[in-house]
C-alpha positions in Angstrom: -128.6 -6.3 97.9 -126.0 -4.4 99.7 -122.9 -5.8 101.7 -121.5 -4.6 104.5 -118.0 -4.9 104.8 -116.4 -4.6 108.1 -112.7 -3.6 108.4 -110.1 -4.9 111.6 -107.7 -1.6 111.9 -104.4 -3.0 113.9 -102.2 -4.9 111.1 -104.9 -5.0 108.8 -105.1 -1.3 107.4 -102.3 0.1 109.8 -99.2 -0.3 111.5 -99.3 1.8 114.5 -95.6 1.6 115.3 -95.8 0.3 118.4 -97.4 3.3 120.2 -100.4 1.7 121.2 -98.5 -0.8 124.3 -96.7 2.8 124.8 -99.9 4.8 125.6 -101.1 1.7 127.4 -98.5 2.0 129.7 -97.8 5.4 130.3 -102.3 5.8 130.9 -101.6 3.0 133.5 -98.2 4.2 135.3 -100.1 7.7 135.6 -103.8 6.4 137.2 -102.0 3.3 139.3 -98.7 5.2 140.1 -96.3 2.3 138.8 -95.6 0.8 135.6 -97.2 -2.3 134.5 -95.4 -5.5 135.1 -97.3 -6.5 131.9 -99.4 -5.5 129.4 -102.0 -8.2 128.4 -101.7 -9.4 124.4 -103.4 -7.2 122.3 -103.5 -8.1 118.6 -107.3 -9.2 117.4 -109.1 -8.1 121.0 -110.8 -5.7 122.4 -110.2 -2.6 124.5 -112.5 -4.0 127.2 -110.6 -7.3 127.4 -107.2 -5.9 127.0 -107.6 -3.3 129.9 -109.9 -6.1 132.1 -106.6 -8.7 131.7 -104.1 -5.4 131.8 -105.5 -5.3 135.2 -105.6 -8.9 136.9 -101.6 -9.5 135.5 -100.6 -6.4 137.6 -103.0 -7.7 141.0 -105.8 -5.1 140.3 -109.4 -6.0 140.5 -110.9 -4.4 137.6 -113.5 -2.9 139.1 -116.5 -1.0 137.0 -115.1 2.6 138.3 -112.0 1.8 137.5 -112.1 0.4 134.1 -114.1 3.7 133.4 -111.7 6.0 134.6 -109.2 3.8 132.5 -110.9 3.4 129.0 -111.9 7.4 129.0 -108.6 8.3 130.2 -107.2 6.1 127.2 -109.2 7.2 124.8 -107.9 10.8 125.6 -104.3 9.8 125.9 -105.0 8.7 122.0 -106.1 11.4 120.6 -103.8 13.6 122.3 -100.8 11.5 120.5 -102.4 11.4 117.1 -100.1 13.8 115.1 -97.2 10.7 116.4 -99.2 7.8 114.5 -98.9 9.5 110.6 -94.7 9.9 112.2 -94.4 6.6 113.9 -96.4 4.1 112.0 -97.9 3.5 108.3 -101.1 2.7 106.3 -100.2 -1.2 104.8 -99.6 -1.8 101.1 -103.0 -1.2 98.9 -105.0 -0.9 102.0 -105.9 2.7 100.7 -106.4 1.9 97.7 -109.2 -1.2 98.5 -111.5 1.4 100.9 -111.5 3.8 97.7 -112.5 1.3 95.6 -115.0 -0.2 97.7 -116.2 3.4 98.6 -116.8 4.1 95.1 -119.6 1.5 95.3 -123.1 1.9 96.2 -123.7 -1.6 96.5 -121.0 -1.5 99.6 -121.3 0.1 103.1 -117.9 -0.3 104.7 -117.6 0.4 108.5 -115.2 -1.1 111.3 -115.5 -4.5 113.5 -112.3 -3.7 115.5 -111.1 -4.0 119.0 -110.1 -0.3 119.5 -112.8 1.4 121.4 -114.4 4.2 118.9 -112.8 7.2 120.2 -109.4 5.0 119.2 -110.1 4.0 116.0 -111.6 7.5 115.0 -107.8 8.8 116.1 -105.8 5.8 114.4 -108.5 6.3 111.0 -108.0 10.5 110.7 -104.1 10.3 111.8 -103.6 8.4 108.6 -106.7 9.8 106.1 -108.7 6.7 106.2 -111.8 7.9 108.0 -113.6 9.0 104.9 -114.3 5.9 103.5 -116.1 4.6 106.6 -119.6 4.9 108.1 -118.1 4.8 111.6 -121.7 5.0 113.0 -122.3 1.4 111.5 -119.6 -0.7 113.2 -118.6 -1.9 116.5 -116.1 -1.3 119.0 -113.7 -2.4 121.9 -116.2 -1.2 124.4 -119.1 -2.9 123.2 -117.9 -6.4 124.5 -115.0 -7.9 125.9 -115.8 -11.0 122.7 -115.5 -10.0 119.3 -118.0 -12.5 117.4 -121.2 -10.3 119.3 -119.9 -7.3 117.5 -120.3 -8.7 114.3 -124.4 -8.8 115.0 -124.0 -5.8 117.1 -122.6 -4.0 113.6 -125.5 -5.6 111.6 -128.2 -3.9 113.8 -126.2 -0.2 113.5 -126.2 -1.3 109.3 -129.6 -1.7 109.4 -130.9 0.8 111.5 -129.7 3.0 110.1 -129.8 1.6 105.9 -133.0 -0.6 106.2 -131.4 -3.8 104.6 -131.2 -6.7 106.3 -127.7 -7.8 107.3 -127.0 -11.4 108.0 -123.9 -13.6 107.6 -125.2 -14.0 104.0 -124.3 -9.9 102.8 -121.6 -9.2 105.6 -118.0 -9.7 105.0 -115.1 -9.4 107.8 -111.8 -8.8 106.9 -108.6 -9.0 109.3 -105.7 -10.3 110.4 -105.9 -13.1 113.3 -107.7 -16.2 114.0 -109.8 -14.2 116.5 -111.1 -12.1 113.5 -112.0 -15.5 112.2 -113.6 -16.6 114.8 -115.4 -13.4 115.0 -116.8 -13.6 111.7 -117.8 -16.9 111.5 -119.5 -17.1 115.3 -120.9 -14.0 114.7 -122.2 -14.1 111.2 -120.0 -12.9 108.8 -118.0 -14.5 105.8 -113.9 -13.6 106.5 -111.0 -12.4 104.4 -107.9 -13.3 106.0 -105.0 -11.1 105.3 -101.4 -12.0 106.2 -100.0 -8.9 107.2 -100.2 -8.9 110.9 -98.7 -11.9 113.2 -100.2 -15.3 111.7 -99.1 -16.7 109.0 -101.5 -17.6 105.7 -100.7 -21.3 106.8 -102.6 -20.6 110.2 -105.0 -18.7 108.8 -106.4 -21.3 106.8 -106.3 -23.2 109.2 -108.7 -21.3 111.8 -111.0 -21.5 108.6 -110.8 -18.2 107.3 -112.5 -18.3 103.8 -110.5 -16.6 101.6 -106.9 -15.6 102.8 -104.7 -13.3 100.7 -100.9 -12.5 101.4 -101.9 -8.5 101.7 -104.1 -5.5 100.3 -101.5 -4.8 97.6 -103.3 -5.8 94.6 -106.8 -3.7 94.7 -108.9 -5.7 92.0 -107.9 -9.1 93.6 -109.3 -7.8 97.1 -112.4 -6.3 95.7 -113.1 -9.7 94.0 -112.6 -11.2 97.2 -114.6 -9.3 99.5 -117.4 -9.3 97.3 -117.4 -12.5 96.3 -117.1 -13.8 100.1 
């Protein structure tokens, strides 16, 4: 039986150095023609959410057309800025070294279960040489749902569409950084590795209920052993 092992980007694999709130901002001042007065919380959700609640703090309805217009003009704003990701930001400790070693694996499919819509995390994933190890078409993305726990089933019926096995919560493991990738895996059938490189503490991962939590990526055997035992 093979697992599939879905990956959070943001503070799980990368840092970004702080240029996704900067795109944000600068995609909004240009289609609205002022600055936001705020830019909705962004660690562990999605595109869809962020730019829905981007909208209501600044007094914008978020209409259909609009959030369109928005997400595609995002997504190019991205991967226009991609060289500045590799200058700005970093790939966290071992977190190279755990996809090579679970690419190397023909009882693993990785792919992604992030917030970042997939034109984003195709541009975050080939600014820093990660892409390689993932089967992009067998994840799911910020557009897909403003909640991340559907993803997780969403990403099981790519993984199987496309490989033939059956993915349930009993052969799919999540791994990120915040209690909402917890939730995600656990409402949405998936068994979680917590990682404590992002915002929350270990302490309050454990607490949302993550299964295993680990302090990073740093030592490769130790988060091979946990994924796949997960």
């Amino acid at each position: 039986m093979r697992t599939l092992v879905l990956w959070d980007i943001d503070h799980t694999l990368i840092n970004a150095g702080g240029l996704s709130s900067e795109i944000y901002g600068t995609v909004f001042h240009r289609l609205i023609g002022r600055p936001p007065e705020k830019i909705a919380a962004m660690a562990g959700r999605t595109d869809l959410a962020i730019t829905t609640e981007t909208f209501r703090h600044n007094g914008i309805e978020p209409t259909d057309d609009l959030t369109s217009s928005f997400t595609t003009a995002l997504a190019e704003a991205f991967t226009a800025r991609q060289d500045e990701f590799a200058d700005r930001g970093h790939v966290l400790p071992g977190a190279r070294a755990a996809l090579k070693a679970l690419a190397a694996r023909t009882d693993v499919i990785q792919s992604a279960l992030t917030g970042n819509m997939r034109p984003i995390a195709v541009c975050k994933l080939a600014a820093f040489a990660l892409i390689d190890f993932f089967d992009l078409d067998a994840g799911a993305y910020g557009l897909d749902g403003i909640e991340r726990p559907p993803l997780v089933k969403l990403a099981q019926q790519r993984a199987t569409a496309k490989y033939g096995d059956e993915f349930t919560a009993s052969n799919t493991v999540l791994i990120g950084d915040t209690p909402h990738d917890v939730r995600a895996g656990h409402e949405g059938g998936a068994h979680v590795v917590a990682v404590a490189t992002g915002a929350t503490p270990a302490s309050d991962l454990r607490l949302s209920g993550a299964e295993v939590v680990l302090p990073d990526l740093a030592d490769t055997p130790t988060v091979v052993r946990a994924i796949l035992r997960a």
